[in-house]
Each structure stands twice: as structure tokens, then as C-alpha cells.
RODO-2510 file (C-alpha; in nm, 4 decimals, decimal comma):
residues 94
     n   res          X          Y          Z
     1     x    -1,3306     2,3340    -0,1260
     2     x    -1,1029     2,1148    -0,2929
     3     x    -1,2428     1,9675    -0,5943
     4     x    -1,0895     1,6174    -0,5101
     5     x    -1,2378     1,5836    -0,1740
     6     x    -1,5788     1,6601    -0,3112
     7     x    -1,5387     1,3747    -0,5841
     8     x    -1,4844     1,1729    -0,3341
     9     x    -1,8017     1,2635    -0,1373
    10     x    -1,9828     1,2115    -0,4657
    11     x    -1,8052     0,8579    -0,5249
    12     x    -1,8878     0,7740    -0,1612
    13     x    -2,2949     0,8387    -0,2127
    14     x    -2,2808     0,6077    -0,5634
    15     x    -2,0672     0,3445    -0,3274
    16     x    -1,7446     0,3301    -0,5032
    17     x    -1,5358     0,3101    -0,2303
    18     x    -1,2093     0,2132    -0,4103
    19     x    -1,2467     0,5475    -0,6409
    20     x    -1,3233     0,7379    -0,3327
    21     x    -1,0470     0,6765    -0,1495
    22     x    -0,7896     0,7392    -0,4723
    23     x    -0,9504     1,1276    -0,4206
    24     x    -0,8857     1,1811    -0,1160
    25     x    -0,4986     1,1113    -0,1278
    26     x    -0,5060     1,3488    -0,4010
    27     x    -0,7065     1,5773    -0,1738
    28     x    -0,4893     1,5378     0,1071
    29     x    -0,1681     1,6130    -0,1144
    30     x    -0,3267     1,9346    -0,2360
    31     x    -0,4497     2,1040     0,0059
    32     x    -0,2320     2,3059     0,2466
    33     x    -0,5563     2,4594     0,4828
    34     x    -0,5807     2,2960     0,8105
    35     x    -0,9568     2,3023     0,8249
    36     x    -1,0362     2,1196     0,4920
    37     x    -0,7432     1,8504     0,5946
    38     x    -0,9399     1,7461     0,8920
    39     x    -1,2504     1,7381     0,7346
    40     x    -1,0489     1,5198     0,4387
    41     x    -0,9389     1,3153     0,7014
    42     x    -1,2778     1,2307     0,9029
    43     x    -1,3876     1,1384     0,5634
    44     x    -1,1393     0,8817     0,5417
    45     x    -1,1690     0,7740     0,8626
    46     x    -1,5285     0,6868     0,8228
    47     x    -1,4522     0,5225     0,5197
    48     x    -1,1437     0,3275     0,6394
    49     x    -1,3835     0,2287     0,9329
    50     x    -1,6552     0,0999     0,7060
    51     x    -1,3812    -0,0890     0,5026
    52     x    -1,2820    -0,2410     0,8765
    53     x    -0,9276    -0,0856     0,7904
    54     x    -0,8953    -0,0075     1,1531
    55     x    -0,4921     0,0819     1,1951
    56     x    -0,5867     0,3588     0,8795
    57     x    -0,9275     0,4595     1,0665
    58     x    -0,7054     0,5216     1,3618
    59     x    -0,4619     0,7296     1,1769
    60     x    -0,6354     0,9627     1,0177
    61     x    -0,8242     0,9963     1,3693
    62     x    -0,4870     1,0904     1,5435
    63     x    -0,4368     1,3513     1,2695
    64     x    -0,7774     1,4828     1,3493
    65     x    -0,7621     1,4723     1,7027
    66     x    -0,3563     1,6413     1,6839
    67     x    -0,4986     1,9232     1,5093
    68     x    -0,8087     1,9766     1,6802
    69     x    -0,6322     2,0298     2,0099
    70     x    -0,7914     2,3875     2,0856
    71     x    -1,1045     2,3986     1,9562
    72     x    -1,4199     2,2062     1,9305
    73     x    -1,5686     2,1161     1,5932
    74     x    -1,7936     1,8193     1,4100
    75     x    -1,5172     1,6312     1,2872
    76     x    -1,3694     1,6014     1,6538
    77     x    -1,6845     1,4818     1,7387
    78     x    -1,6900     1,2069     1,4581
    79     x    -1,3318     1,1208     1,5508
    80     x    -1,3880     1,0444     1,9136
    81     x    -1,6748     0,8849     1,8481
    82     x    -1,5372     0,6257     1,5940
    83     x    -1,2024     0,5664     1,8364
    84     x    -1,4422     0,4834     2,1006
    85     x    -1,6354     0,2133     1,8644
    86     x    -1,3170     0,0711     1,7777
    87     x    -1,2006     0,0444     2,1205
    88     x    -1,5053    -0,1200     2,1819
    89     x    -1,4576    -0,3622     1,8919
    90     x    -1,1158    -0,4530     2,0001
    91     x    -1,2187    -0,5296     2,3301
    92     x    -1,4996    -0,7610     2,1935
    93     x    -1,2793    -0,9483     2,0140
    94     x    -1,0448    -1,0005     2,2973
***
């Protein structure tokens, strides 16, 4: 597992978003396997979420979701599900 994406995780459980999110650009410029990309990505998308960064919560769930396409797997889950509370929130707001 990339060693980025799992300072980030421990950055993320000490609350420092800011620092978090610096390691998992680098982590998403380093790694070339699909599988640890998505699960780079719902990570940021949970975080950009939390940070109410919607438009970058939404991108790196259309990244998950793109490559996801033909198989079913946690981060899929995690993507629909936070597209759906953002729809919802958008619709509130309306």
C-alpha cells in the first residue's frame, strides 16, 4: 500500500485535515494500480465531503464510480452513498 495514502489515514485519525489531503495528491501521483486509486480516492471524497468541498467530493466520486463500472466493491458503496447525501443537500438548499 502506498506509504502516502496511509499517512494520510494516520493524519486523518489525529484530525489534520490540511496535511492529509497534501498525501493523498502525492498518493494519487504515485500510484499506477487501479485498486489502491479508488480506495485513494473514496478517501478524499469523504474528506472533501467533511470539508463541504462538494464539486471535489463529486470528482473524486466520478473517478470511483468510472472505474468501478464492472464490479462491486466498498468504495462503490461509499461513493454512491455520499452522491446521494449530496444530492440530498443540494436539493435542501434549493
Amino acid at each position: 500500500m502506498n506509504a502516502n495514502f496511509m499517512k494520510a489515514i494516520y493524519l486523518l485519525d489525529k484530525d489534520r485535515t490540511e496535511e492529509a489531503e497534501i498525501c493523498l495528491k502525492k498518493a494519487i501521483e504515485q500510484t499506477t494500480n487501479t485498486m489502491e486509486l479508488i480506495q485513494i480516492y473514496a478517501c478524499s471524497a469523504e474528506l472533501f465531503y467533511q470539508l463541504g468541498r462538494t464539486k471535489d467530493a463529486l470528482a473524486s466520486i466520478e473517478y470511483i464510480l468510472q472505474n468501478t463500472q464492472n464490479y462491486e466493491c466498498p468504495e462503490k458503496d461509499t461513493a454512491l452513498e455520499l452522491k446521494k447525501s449530496i444530492e440530498d443537500e443540494t436539493e435542501k438548499t434549493k
